[in-house]
C-alpha positions as CSV (number, residue, x, y, z in Angstrom):
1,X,0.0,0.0,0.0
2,X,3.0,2.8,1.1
3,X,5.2,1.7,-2.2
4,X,2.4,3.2,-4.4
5,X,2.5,6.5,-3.5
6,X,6.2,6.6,-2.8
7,X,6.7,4.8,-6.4
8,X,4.6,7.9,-7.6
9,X,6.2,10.9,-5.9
10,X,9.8,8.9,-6.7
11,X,8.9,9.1,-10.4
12,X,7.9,12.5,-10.1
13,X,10.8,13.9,-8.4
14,X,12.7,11.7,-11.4
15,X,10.4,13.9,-14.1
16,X,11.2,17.0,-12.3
17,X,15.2,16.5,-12.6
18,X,14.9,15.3,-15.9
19,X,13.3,18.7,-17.1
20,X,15.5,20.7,-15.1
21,X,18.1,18.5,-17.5
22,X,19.6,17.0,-14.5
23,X,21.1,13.7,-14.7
24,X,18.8,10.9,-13.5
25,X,21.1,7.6,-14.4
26,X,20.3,5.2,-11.8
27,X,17.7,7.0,-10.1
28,X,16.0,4.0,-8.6
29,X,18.5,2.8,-6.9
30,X,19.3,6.3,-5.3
31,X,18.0,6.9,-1.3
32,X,15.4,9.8,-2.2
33,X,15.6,12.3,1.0
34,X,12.5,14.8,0.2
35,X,12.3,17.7,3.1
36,X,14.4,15.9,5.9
37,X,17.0,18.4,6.9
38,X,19.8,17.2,9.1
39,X,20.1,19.4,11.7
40,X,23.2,19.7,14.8
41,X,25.2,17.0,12.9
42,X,28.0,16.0,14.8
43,X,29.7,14.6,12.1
44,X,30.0,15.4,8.4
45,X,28.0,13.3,5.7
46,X,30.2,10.4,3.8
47,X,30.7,11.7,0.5
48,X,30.3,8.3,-1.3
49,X,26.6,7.5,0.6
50,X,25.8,11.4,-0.7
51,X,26.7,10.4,-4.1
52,X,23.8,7.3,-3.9
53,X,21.1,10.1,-2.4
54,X,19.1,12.8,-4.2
55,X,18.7,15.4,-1.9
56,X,15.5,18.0,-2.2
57,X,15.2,20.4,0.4
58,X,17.0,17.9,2.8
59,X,20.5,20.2,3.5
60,X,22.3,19.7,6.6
61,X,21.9,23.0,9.0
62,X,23.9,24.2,12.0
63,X,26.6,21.2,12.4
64,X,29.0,20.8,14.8
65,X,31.2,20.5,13.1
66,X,33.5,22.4,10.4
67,X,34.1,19.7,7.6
68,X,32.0,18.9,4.6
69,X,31.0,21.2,1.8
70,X,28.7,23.9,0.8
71,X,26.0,24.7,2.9
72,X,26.7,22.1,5.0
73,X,30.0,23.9,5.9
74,X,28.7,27.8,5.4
75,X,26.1,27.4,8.2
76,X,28.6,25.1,10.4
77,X,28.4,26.4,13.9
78,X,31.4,26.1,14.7
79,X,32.8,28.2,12.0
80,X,30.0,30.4,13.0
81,X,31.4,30.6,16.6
82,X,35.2,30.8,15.3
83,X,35.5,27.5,17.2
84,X,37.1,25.5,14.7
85,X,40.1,23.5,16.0
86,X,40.1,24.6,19.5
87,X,39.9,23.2,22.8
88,X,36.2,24.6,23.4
89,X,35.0,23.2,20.0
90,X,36.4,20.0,21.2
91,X,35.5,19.8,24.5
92,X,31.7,20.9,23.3
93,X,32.1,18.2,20.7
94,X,32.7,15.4,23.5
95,X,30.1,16.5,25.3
96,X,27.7,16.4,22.9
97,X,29.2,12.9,21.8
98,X,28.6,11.7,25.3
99,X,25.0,12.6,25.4
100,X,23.5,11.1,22.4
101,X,25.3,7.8,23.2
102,X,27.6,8.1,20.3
103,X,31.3,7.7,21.9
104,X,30.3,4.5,23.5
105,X,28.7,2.9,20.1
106,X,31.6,3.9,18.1
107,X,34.0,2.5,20.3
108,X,31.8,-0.7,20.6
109,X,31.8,-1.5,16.3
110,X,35.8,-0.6,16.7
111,X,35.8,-3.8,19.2
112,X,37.3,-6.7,17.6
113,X,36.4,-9.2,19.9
114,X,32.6,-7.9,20.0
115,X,32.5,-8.3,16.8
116,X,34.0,-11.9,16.4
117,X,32.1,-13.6,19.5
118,X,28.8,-12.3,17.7
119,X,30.3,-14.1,14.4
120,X,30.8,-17.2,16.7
121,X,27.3,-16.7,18.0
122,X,25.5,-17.3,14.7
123,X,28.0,-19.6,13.1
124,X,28.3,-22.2,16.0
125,X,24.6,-21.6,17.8
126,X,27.0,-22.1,21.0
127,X,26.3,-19.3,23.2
128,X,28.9,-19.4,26.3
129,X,29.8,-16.8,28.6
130,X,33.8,-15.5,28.7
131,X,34.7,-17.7,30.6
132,X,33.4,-20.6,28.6
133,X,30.6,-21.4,30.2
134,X,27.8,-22.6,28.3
135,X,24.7,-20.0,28.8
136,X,22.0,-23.3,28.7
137,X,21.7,-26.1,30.8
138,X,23.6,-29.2,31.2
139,X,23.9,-32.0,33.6
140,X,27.1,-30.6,34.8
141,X,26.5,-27.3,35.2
142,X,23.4,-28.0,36.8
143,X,25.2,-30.2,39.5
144,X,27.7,-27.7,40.0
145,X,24.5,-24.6,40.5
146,X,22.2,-26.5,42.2
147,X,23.6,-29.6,43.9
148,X,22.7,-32.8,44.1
149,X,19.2,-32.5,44.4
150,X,18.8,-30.8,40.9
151,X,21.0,-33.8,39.5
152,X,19.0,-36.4,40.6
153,X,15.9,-35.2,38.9
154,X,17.5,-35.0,35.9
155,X,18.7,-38.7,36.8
156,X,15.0,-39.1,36.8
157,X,13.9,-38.3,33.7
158,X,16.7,-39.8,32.1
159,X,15.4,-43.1,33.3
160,X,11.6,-42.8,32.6
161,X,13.0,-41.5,29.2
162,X,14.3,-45.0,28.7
163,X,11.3,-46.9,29.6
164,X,9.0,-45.5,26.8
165,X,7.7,-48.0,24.6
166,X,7.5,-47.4,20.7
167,X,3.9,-47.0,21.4
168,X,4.1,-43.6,23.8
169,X,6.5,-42.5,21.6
170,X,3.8,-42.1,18.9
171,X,1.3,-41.3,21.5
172,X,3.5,-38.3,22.1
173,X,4.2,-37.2,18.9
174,X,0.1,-37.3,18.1
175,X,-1.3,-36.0,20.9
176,X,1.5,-34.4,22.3
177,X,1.3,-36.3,25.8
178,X,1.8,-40.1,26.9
179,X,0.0,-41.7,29.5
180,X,2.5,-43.3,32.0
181,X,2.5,-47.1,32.5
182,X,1.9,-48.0,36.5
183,X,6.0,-48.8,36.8
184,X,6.7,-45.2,34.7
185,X,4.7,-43.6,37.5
186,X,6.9,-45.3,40.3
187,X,9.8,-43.8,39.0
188,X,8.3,-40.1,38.5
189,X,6.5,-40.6,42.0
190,X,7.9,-43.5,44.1
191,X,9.7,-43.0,47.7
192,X,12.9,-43.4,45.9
193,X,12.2,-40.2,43.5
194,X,13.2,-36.4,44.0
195,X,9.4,-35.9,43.3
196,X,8.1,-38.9,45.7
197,X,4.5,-38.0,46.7
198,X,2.4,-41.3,47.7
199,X,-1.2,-39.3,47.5
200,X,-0.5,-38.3,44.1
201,X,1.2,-41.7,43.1
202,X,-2.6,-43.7,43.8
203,X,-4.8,-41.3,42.6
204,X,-2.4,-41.9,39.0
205,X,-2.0,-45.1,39.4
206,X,-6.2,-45.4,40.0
207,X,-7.2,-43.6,37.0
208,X,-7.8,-45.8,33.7
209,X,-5.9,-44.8,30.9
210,X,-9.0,-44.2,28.9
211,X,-10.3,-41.5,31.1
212,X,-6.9,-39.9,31.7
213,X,-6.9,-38.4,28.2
214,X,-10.2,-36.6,29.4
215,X,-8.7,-35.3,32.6
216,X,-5.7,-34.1,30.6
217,X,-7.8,-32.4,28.0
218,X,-10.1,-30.9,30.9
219,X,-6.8,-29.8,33.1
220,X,-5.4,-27.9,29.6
221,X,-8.7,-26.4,28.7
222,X,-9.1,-25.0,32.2
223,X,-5.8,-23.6,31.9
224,X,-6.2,-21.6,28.8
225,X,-9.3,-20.4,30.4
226,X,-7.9,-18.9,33.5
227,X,-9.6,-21.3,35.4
228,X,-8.0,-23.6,38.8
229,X,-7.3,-27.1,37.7
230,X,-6.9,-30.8,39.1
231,X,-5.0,-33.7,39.5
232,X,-6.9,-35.5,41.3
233,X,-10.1,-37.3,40.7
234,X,-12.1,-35.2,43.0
235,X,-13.3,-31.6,43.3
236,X,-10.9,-30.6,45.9
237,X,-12.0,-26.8,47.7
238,X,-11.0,-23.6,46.5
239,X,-8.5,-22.9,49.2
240,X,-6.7,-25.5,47.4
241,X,-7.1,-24.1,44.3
242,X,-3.3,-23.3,42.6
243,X,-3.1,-21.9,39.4
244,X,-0.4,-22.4,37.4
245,X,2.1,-19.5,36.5
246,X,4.7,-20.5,34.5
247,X,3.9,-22.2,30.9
248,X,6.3,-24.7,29.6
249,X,5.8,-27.4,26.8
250,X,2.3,-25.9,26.4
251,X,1.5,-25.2,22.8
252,X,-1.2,-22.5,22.7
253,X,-3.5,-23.2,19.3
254,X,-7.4,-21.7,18.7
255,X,-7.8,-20.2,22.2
256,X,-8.0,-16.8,22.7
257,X,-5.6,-15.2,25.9
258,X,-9.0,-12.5,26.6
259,X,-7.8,-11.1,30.3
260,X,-5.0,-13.8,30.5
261,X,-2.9,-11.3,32.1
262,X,-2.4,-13.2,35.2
263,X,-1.3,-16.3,32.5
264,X,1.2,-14.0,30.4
265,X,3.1,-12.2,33.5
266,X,5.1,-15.2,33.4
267,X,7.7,-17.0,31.6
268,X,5.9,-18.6,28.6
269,X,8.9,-21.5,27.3
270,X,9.1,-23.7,24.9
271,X,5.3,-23.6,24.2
272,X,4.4,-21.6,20.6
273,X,1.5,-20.0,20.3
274,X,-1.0,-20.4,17.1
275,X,-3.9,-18.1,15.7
276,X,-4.8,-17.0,19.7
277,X,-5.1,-13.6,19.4
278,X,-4.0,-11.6,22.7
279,X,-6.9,-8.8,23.7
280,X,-7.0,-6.4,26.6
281,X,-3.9,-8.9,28.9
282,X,-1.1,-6.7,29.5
283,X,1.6,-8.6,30.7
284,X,5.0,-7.7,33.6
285,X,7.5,-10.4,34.0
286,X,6.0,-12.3,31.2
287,X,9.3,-13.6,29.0
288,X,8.7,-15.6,25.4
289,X,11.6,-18.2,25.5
290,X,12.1,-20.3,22.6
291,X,8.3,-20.1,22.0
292,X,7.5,-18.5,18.2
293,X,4.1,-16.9,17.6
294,X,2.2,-17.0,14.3
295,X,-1.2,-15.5,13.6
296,X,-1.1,-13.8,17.2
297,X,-2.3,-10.4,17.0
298,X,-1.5,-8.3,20.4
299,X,-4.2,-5.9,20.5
300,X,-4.6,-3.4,24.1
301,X,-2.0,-5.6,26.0
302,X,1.0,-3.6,26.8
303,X,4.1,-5.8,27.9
304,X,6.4,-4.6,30.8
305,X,9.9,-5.9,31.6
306,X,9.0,-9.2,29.0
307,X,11.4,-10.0,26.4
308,X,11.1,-11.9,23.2
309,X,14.0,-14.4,23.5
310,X,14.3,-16.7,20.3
311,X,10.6,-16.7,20.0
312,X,10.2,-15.8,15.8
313,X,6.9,-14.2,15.7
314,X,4.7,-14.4,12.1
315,X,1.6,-12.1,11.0
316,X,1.9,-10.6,14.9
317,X,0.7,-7.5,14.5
318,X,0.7,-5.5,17.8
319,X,-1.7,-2.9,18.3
320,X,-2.3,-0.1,20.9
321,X,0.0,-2.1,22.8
322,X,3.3,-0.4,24.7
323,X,6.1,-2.0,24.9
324,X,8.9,-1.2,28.1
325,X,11.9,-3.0,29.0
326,X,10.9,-5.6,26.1
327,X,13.9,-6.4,24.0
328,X,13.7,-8.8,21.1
329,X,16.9,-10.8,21.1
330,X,17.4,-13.3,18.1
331,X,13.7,-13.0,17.2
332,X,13.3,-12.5,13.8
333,X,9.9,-11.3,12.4
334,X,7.5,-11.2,8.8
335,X,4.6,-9.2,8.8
336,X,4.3,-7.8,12.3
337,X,3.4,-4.2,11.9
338,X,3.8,-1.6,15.3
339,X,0.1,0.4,15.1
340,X,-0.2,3.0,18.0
341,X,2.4,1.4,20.1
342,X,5.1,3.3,21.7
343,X,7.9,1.9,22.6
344,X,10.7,2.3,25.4
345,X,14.1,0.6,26.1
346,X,12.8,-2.2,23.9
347,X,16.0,-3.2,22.0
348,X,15.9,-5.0,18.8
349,X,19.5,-7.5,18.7
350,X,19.9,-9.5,15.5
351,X,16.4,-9.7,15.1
352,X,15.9,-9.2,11.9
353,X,12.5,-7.9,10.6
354,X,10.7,-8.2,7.2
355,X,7.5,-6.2,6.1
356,X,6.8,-4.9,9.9
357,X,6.5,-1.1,9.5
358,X,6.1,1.1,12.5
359,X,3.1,3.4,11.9
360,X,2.2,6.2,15.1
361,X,4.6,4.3,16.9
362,X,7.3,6.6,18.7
363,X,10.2,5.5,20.1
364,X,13.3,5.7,22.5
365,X,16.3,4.2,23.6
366,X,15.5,1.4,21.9
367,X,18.5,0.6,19.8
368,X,18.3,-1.5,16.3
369,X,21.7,-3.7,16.4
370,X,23.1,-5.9,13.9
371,X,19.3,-6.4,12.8
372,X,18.7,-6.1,9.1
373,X,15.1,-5.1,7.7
374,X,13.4,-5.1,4.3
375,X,10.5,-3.4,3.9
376,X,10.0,-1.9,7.2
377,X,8.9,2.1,7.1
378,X,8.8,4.3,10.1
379,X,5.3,6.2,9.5
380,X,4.5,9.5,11.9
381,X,6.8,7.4,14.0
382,X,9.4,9.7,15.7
383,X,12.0,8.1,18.0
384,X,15.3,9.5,20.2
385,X,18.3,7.9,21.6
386,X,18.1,5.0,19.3
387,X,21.0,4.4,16.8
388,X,20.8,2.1,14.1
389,X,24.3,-0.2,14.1
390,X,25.1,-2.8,11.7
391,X,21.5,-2.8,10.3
392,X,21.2,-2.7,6.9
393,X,17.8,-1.1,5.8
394,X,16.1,-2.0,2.6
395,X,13.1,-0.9,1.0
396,X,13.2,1.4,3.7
397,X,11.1,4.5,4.1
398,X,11.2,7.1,7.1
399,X,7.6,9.4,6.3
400,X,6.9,12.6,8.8
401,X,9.5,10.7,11.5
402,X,11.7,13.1,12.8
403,X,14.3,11.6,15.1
404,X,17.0,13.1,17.7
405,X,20.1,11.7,19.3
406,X,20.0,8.3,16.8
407,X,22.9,8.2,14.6
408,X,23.0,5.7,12.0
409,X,26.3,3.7,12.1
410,X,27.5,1.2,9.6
411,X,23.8,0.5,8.3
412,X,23.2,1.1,4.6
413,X,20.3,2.4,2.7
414,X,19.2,0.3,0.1
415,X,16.2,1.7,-2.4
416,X,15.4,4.2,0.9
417,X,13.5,7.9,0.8
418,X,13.7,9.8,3.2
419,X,10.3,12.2,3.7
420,X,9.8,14.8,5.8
421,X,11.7,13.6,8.6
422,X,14.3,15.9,9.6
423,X,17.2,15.0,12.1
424,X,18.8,16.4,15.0
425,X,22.1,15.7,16.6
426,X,22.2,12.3,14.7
């Protein structure tokens, strides 16, 4: 729908230059900047990206700095000021540098070894701390973190993962669960097991299998509903009601999270979530680990202090929804567009984003790093403190977004305009 309109006003702007018998070879795959001045530049524009732009009203005003050429330099403040090469242009400089955030980002792409353990990152998929340490799980680790006691359910499982027959295999893989054989639940709940709990071991072992599938269905439903469930075979009171907070291995498909904040304000892991729209369930402390989301529109549920952590996310559009303290590490994205939701200190970190533009969406210090996008226009979007690093940026289009303090570092413009969207101090 956007690549109409800018395919039209492109065109025109080409028809314009070629009566003024300007020189429009490879026009289209110039960045078109069309009224965006660049205003308090701190440093001067590269001379080989302003060779692949066609500027219209778009100078750069009032930098602060004395290089570059033409207007850029003849309205330079600091040649204004007769600051030029001094100690107070200098000093002014660093602290101007300091402010937006740029001294620290600058220094951070000059780091070597950043740069190479994010290389190891994506071509091993071994994440590990400096000093070695793998940032997952194992058996070791967990003995050495959490004692014995840890290791022994591990142990555990182990075992009962050794006693499934070919038959609860495929029961598994169909219905996603396995009802235990009478021995399997000895081992899960006998005296002899980290999880030994005799009540809980009869009322299993007292339950045909053929009705435990409907007590498993019931239990699930019950869950996605908001509702208290059971495990055992009778209604036990409400003061012995628990409701369960964290959701792991629980694939969400066809239900809809309506007021499920109480289920979302905690870690959701390991369990995607299917066409199940989330409406009016704002969520704190609600981390998406490893759990991708397709067909999930997030519509008057802001998220606080809830990061998308390898959780890929499909036709997600999120709508009238803020977003604070929610970063989106490794969580690439297709066709999630940002409608009416600010956003704060919500990172994106190799995330990389295709056809998700951001339309009445502000934001600040939220960073884009090493996170390529195609196809993803800022619309009446304005945002501060957020530079753009590593990020290449194609199709891209910035329309009535003015930003401040969000310098855009090592991240090219491919087929990009530019629209009345004038920068400060970037």
């Amino acid at each position: 729908m956007l690549r109409q309109p800018l395919r039209l006003m492109r065109d025109a702007v080409k028809l314009g230059l070629m009566a003024a018998g300007r020189n429009v070879s490879n026009f289209g795959d110039k960045t078109l900047k069309l009224i965006s001045p660049r205003l308090l530049s701190v440093i001067a524009e590269d001379e080989k990206e302003k060779e692949n732009q066609v500027n219209l009203l778009s100078p750069s005003l009032f930098s602060l700095h004395d290089e570059g050429k033409g207007i850029e330099r003849s309205t330079s403040l600091v040649n204004g000021m007769g600051l030029a090469k001094t100690k107070d242009h200098m000093a002014w400089l660093d602290l101007v540098m300091e402010a937006s955030g740029i001294t620290d980002a600058v220094e951070n792409m000059k780091d070597e070894k950043i740069k190479k353990a994010m290389t190891s990152i994506l071509s091993e998929g071994d994440m590990r701390s400096p000093t070695g340490q793998p940032l997952y799980f194992t058996k070791k680790n967990v003995s050495e973190m959490y004692g014995e006691s840890e290791t022994r359910k591990i142990d555990t499982m182990e075992l009962l993962h050794t006693t499934f027959t070919p038959e609860q295999v495929e029961e598994q893989k169909k219905f996603g669960f396995a009802v235990l054989r009478k021995d399997q639940l000895e081992i899960v709940y006998g005296k002899n097991s980290p999880y030994a709990n005799e009540e809980r071991l009869e009322t299993f072992k007292n339950i045909p299998k053929e009705e435990m599938h409907g007590h498993i269905v019931r239990n699930v439903r019950a869950l996605a509903e908001m509702k208290s469930f059971r495990v055992s075979t009778q209604m036990e009171p409400p003061s012995r009601a628990r409701r369960k907070r964290n959701v792991i291995l629980a694939p969400v498909v066809l239900v809809p999270l309506i007021f499920a904040s109480a289920l979302l304000s905690g870690p959701v892991i390991l369990s995607p979530i299917l066409l199940s729209p989330i409406i009016l369930s704002p969520a704190v402390l609600g981390p998406l680990i490893l759990s991708p989301l397709a067909f999930v529109p997030v519509i008057l549920s802001p998220r606080v202090l809830s990061p998308f952590i390898l959780s890929p996310e499909i036709f997600t559009p999120i709508i009238l929804s803020p977003l604070a303290l929610h970063p989106f590490i490794l969580s690439p994205g297709v066709f999630n567009p940002f409608i009416l939701s600010p956003m704060v200190l919500s990172p994106f970190i190799l995330s990389p984003q295709v056809f998700s533009p951001l339309i009445l969406s502000p934001f600040a210090l939220t960073p884009i790093i090493l996170t390529p996008t195609v196809g993803t226009p800022l619309i009446l979007s304005p945002f501060a403190l957020s530079p753009i690093i590593s990020s290449a940026q194609i199709m891209f289009a910035a329309v009535l977004s003015p930003y401040v303090l969000s310098p855009i570092i090592d991240s090219p413009l491919i087929f990009a305009e530019v629209i009345a969207s004038p920068s400060a101090l970037s």
